[in-house]
N, C-alpha and C positions, 0 to 999 in steps of 0.2 A: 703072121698073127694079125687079124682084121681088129683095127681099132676106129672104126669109121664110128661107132656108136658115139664115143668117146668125145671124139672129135667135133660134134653135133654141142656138146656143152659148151656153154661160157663157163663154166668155175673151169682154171686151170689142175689138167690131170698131165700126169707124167710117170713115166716108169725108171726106177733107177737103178742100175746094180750096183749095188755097194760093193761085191767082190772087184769089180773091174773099175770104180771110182768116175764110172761114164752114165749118162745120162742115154736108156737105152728107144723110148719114145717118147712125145709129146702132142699133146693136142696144140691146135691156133692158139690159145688162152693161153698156156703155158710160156709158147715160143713170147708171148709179148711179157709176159710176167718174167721171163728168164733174158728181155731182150736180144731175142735169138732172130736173126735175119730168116734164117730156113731153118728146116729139119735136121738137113743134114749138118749144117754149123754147128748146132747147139750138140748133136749127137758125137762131135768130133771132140768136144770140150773134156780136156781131161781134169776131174775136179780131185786127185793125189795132192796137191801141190796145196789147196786150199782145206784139205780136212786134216785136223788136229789126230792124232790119236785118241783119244777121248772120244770124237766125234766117232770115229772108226769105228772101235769098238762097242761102241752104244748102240751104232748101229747094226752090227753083226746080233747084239743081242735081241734087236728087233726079229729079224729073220729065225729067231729060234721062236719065236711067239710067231711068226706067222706058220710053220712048221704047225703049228698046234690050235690053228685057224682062228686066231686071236688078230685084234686091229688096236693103234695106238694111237692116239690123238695127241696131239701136241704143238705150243706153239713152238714154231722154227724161226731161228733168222737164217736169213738167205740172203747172199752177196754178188746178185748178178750183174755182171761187168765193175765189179767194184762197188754196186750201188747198197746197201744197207735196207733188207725190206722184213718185217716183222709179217709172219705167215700161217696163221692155224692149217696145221695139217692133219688130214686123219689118212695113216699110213696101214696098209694090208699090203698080203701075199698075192704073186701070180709070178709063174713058172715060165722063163722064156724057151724057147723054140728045144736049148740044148739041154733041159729038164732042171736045173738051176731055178734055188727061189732068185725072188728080183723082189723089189720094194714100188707097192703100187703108189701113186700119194698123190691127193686132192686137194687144191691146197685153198686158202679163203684169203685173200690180201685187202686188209684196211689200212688205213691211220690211224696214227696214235691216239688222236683224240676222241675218236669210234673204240679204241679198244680201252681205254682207260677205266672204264667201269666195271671190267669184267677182268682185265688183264693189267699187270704193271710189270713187264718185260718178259723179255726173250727166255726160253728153259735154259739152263746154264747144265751142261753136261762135264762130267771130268773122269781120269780114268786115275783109281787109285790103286797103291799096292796093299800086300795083305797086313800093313800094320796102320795104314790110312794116310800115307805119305802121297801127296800129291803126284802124279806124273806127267798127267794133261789136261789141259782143262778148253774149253770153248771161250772163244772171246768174252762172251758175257758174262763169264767170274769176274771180270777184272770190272767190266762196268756195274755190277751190281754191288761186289765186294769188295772191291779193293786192289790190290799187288801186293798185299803181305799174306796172301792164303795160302801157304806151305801140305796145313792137313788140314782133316777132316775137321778135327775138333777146333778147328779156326774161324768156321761155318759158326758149328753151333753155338746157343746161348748157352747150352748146361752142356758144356764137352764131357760131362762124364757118362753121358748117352750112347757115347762110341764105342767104346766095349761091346755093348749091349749089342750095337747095330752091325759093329763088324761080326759078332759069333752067332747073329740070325741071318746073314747074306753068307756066311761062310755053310754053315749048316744045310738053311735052304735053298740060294743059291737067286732067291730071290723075295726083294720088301720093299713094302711100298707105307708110309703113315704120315700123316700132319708134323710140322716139329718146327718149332722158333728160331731162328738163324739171326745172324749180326750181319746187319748192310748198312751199305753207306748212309742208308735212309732211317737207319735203328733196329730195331726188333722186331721183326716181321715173322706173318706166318706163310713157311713154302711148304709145297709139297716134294718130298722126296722116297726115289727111287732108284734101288739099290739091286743091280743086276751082276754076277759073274761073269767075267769078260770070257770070252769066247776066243781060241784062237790066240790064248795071250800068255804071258809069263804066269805059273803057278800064283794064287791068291789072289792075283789082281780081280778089279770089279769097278763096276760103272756107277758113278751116280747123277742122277738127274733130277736138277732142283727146278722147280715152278714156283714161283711169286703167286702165291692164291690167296694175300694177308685179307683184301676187303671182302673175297666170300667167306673165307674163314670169319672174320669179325659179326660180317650179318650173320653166320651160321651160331656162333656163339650165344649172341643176343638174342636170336632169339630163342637158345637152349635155357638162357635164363631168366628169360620171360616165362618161358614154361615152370619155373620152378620159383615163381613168385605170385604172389596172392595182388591183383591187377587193384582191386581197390586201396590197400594199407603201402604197397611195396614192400612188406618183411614175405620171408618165405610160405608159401604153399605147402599142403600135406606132401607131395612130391619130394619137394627140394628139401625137406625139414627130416624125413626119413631118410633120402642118400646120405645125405652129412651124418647125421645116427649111425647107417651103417658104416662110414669109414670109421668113426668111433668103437664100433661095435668090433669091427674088423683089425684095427689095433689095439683092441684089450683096454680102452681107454675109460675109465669111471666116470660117469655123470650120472645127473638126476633129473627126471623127469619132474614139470612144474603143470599140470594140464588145468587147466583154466575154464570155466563156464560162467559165462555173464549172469547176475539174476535178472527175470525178469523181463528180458531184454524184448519175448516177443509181445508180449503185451504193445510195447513202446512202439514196436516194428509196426502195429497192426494197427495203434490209436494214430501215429503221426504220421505213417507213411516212411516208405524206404529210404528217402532222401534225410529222414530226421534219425534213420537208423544206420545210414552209412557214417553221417559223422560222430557218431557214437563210434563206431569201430574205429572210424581211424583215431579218434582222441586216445581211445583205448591202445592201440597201437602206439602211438606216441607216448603214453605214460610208460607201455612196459618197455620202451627204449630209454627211457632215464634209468633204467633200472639197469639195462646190460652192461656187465664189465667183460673183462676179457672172456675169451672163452664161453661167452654166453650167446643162444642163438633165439628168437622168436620167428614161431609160425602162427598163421592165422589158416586153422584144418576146416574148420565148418564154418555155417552162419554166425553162429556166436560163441566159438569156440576156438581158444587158442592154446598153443604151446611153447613154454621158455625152458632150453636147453641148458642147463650148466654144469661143465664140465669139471672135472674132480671137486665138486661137492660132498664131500666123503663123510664130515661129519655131521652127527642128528641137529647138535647146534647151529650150524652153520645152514640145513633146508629151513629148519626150526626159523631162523632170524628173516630168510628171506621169501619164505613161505609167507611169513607175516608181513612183510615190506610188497608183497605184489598184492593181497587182502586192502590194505592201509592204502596203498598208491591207488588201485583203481578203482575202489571203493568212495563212492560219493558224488557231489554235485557236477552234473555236464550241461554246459549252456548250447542249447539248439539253436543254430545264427538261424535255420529257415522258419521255426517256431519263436524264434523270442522268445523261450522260456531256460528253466534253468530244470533236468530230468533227474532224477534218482536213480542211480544205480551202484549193487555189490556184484560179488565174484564169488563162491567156491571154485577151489583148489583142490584138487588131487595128487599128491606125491607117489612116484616114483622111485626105484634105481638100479641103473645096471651097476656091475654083475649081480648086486646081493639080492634084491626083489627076483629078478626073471634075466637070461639069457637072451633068452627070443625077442628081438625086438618088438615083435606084433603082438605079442603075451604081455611085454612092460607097456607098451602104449595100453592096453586093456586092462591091466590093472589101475594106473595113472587114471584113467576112467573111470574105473569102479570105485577109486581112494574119492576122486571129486562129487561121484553121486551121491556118497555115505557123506561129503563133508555138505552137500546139498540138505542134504535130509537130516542131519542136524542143526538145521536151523540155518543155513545161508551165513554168506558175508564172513567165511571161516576157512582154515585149510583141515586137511586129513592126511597122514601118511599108510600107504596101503600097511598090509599086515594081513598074516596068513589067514586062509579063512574068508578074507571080504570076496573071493573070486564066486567061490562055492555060495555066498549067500547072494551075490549079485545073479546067479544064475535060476535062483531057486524063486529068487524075486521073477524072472521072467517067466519062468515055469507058472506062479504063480498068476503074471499079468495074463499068460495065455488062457487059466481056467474062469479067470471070475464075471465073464460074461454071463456062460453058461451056466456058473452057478447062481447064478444073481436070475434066471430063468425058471432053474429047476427048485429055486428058494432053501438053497442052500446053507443060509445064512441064517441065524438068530439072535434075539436079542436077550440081553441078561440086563438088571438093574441094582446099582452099588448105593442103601439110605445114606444121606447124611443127616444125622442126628443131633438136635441139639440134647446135651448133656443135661440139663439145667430141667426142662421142661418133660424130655424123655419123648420128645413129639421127632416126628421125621420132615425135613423142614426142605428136601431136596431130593430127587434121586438122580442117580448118574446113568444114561442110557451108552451101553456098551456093546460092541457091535461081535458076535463068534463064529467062529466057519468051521465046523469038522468036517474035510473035506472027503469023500469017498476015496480020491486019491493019495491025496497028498498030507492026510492028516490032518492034526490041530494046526491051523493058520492061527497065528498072533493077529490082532486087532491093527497091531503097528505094521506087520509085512503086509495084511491087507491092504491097510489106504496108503502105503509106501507103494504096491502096485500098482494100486488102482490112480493114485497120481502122474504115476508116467507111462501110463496104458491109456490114456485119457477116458476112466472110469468115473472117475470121484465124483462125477455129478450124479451118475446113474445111481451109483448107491448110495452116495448119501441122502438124496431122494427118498430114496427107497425104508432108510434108516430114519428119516424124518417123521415121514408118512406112520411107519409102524408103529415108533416112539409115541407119538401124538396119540394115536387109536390108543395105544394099551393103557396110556397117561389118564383117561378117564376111567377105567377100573379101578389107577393105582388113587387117584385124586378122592373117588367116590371111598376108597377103605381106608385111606391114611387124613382126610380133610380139606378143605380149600386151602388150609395156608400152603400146602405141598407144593413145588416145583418143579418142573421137569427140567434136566441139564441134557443137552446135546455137545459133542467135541466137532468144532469147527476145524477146517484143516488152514493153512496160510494159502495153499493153492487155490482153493475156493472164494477164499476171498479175493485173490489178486483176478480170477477170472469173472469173478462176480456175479456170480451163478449163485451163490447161498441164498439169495434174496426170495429170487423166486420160488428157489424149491422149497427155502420155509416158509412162506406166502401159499404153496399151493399146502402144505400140508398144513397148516391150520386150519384152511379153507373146507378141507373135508372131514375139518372132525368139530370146528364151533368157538377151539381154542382161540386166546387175545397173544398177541408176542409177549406182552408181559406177564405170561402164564410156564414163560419158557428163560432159561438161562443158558448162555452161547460161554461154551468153555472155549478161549483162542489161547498158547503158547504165549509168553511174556516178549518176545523177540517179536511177535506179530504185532504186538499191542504198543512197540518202544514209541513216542514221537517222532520220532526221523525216521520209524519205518513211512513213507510218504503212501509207497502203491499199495499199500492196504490204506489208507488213513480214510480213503471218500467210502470205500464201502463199510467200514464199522461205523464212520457216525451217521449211516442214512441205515444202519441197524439199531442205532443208539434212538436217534431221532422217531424210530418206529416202534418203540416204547420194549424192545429187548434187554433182558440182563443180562451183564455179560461179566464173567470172570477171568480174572486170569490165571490160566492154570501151571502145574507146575513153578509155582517163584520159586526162586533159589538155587535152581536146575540151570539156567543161563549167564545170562547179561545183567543179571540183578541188581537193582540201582532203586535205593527207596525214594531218591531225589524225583524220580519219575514218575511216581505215581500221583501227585499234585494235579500233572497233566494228561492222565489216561482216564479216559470215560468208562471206568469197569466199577460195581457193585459189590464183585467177592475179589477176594485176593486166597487162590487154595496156594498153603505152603507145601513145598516141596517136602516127600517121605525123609528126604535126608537131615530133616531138624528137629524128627523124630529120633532119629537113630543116635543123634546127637544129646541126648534129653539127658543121659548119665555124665554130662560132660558140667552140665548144669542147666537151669532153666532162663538165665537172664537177657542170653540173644533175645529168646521165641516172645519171652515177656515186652521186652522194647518194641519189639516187631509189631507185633499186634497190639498195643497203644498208640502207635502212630497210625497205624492203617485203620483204628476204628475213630482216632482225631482226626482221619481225613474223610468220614463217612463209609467209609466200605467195612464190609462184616470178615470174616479172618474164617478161612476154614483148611483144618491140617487135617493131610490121609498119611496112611499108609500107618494107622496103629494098631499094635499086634497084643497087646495084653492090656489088663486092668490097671497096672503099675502108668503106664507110659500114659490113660487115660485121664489118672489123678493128679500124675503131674501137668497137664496141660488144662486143666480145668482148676487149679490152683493159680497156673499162671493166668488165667483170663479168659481163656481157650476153649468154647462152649459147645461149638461146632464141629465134628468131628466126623471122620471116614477111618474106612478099616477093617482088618478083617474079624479084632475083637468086638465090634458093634453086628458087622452082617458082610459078608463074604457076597459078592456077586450073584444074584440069582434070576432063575426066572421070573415070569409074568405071575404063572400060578405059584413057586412059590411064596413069590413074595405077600400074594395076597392072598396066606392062608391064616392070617395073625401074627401075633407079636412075637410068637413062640420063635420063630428064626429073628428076634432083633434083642437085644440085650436093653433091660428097665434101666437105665443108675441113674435116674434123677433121683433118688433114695439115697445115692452112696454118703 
């Protein structure tokens, strides 16, 4: 057999046959690694005497993987002439002269302190029997583990793994996995490998432990850098879904808490990323005061998080803490790199497995949809999903995808709602309302319109659009009903936080001759609170530009009359629902509207439906009035066909 090739190398190679316990060649490298005078010395070396049984048959088992032209790396200790040498070997197959495998092996010799980075000791081999009783083991059991290692389970940290490992080596006949072991050093991670002895008493089998704790450890780390969100340190969408699914996977109840900053890009965009990162992390920091047991935070998107908590099972119980994550991250945050102190709310979306959804990518996506709807109620609120929000969440996008196009092919119309003073019979306001019959999709609502068109980033386009139209038709309506008539437009709170309304009502006066104070700005009572702050600069530089502005809906919200002292609005429209209340008696509505005309603003209630509900509010004080007993929603040319569509009762 020419080994001259071989021979040519400095890493020491060698061949050995394990059946005959002899070392069968050797390169130069070898002979000096093996401290071998010649060839023929070292070849003469019978090594019976120095291999364990363990060792034996570990090795035998090698030989059946090279059978199957497989190679085995490992490190070895080696004891030549007594001396102690720690040896990465990569061992393969090659058949000597008489057709016999043999064990080829190359082997890398360092020092300890070269190998201590990568390696912390020798493979520790032993040969067990089939119920895991010790029978032989390699010197290096006893230095890594101890002299009290009898079995298997003596090794491990969770000896109830044994079972397990004995009826997959028994079965298969061979395993190899990561697994925590007890050494003298503590709790380490080795690798082990579990072979059937070959050649040996029924059930026996080999194992073969490797010390691999510090790659294991970097491997770990950075398994769980990957499942953490690198700015906040709470979990990533990654890591926050695995944990879900174990949950998911043992039938275990929780609820979904999914979280959306308000606002937040605005902030991102006027101060810069650095004034928005520590926004996130504070936010992060508040919803950890929050967790108790069982509770997990991930931070999934730019401004979007989720708090996990497990058996939350009752309504009261999301109910309290739904409101406690609102209340916690809701409010003032000091920018250290701005020096100032930022406003910021949350909506909230609820969750729950099993009762909401099964699928866990179906309950994150309801959790979703629960926080858009508690978005689009006005902010700074939670929502618990409920059947139905999925199917109108979907129909809203259906919808965001047409209204480009329709906003092209002028698909849209305007209708006009008088409000009527009582007293005079005169029309002293009208309400510009915006309606889409769409060719496809039907009668669109007013509300799922600019609910699309807000997060399709429309709303400026049409409202533009609605402005512009508003204004042109405004002087027909002005020229048939009088100068004191007013036009009302419904502002949205998005508009204002982007602070686009300016110009687009700016451009549309422009082309029609109109003054702002020709125009009244209907905003939401929640837009108009004083502490809403990111609206506050753009309504008073609409206050300042001589607009009237109402507020619509009272009594529908946050309703606080203490508030109105401090809000720069002209009308205050009451909510329908103090109508509905009227048979209940009149004394609320009566109070209500003597404070708000003692505070200068004029009082105008909708949503009434007969003569009776008319008399009572005009008894109480109540002159102003909408509804569909006064005039129903109409066109352009209806409205300006006469009085015939408006009801006279300044006579009543």
């Amino acid at each position: 057999m020419a080994m001259l090739h071989f021979d040519q190398l400095q890493t020491p190679v060698w061949i050995y046959d394990t059946v005959n316990f002899r070392i069968h060649w050797a390169n130069s490298s070898a002979l000096d690694l093996w401290q071998a005078d010649s060839l023929p010395e070292l070849t003469s070396r019978d090594f019976r005497t120095d291999a364990s049984d363990a060792v034996y048959q570990t090795l035998l088992t090698y030989l059946d993987e090279f059978e199957k032209g497989h190679s085995i790396c490992r490190w070895w200790r080696l004891s030549p002439q007594g001396q102690v040498k720690d040896v990465y070997c990569q061992f393969s197959g090659i058949r000597l002269d008489d057709g016999h495998m043999a064990m080829l092996v190359e082997g890398l010799e360092t020092d300890k302190d070269q190998l201590n980075p990568l390696f912390s000791g020798a493979a520790v081999v032993s040969l067990l029997d089939a119920k895991g009783d010790l029978i032989s083991a390699s010197p290096s059991l006893q230095e890594q583990f101890g002299g009290q290692i009898h079995q298997l389970a003596n090794l491990l940290q969770y000896p109830e793994q044994v079972p397990v490992l004995l009826k997959i080596v028994s079965e298969q006949g061979f395993h190899q996995e990561d697994i925590r072991v007890k050494t003298l050093r503590g709790c380490r991670w080795y690798s082990i490998e579990l072979r059937r002895a070959r050649n040996a008493a029924e059930g026996q089998f080999t194992v073969t432990l490797q010390d691999i704790h510090d790659r294991k450890s970097r491997e770990l780390q950075f398994q769980q850098m990957a499942l953490l969100d690198p700015l906040t340190g709470i979990l990533n969408r990654t890591g926050m879904m695995q944990k879900l699914s174990l949950l998911v996977e043992r039938d275990i109840s929780f609820s979904l808490f999914y979280l959306d900053l308000d606002g937040f890009k605005p902030i991102n965009d006027s101060f810069g990323h650095g004034a928005g990162d520590e926004l996130l992390l504070e936010v992060a920091n508040r919803l950890k005061q929050l967790a108790g047991e069982g509770t997990m935070i991930a931070r999934i998107g730019g401004d979007e998080f989720i708090v996990a908590v497990e058996n939350a099972a009752s309504e009261e119980q999301r109910r309290d803490f739904a409101s406690s994550i609102v209340a916690t991250v809701s409010g003032q945050y000091l920018v250290v790199k701005e020096s100032m102190e930022i406003s910021l709310s949350v909506s909230v979306g609820i969750a729950c497995f099993p009762e909401h959804e099964q699928d866990l990518n179906l309950l994150l996506a309801d959790a979703d949809t629960a926080m858009y709807m508690a978005k689009n109620s006005g902010r700074r609120c939670w929502l618990e999903y409920r059947q139905g929000m999925r199917e109108q969440f979907h129909r809203r996008t259906h919808i965001s995808q047409k209204l480009s196009v329709a906003l092209s092919d002028n698909e849209f119309s305007l209708v006009y709602q008088p409000i009527i003073n009582v007293t005079t019979g005169s029309v002293i306001v009208v309400e510009t309302l915006v309606r889409w019959n769409s060719p496809e999709l039907g009668v669109v609502s007013a509300e799922e319109l600019i609910d699309a068109a807000e997060h399709c980033g429309m709303i400026r386009d049409i409202s533009s659009w609605i402005y512009k139209q508003a204004c042109q038709d405004f002087i027909a309506i002005r020229n048939r009903f009088g100068e004191q008539v007013l036009l009302s437009v419904n502002i949205s709170g998005l508009q204002i936080l982007q602070g686009s309304v300016v110009e687009s009502l700016v451009d549309a006066l422009a082309d029609t001759g109109l003054k702002p104070d020709d125009l009244v700005l209907e905003l939401t009572e929640n837009v108009m609170l004083p502490d809403s702050t990111e609206y506050a600069g753009t309504i008073n530089q609409l206050v300042a530009m001589g607009f009237g502005i109402a507020i619509d809906d009272f009594g529908s919200g946050f309703s606080c009359l203490a508030y109105l002292n401090s809000i720069p609005a002209d009308w205050v429209k009451l909510d329908r629902e103090f109508v509905r209340q009227l048979n209940k008696g009149t004394e609320t509505i009566r109070c209500i509207n003597q404070l708000i005309n003692a505070l200068g603003m004029q009082v105008i209630v909708e949503g009434i439906e007969n003569q009776t509900q008319s008399h009572q509010l005009k008894a109480c004080g109540v002159l102003n009035q909408q509804g569909f007993w006064h005039s129903k929603p109409i066109g352009l040319q209806g409205l300006l066909k006469g009085s015939g569509e408006l009801r006279k009762i300044n006579d009543m």
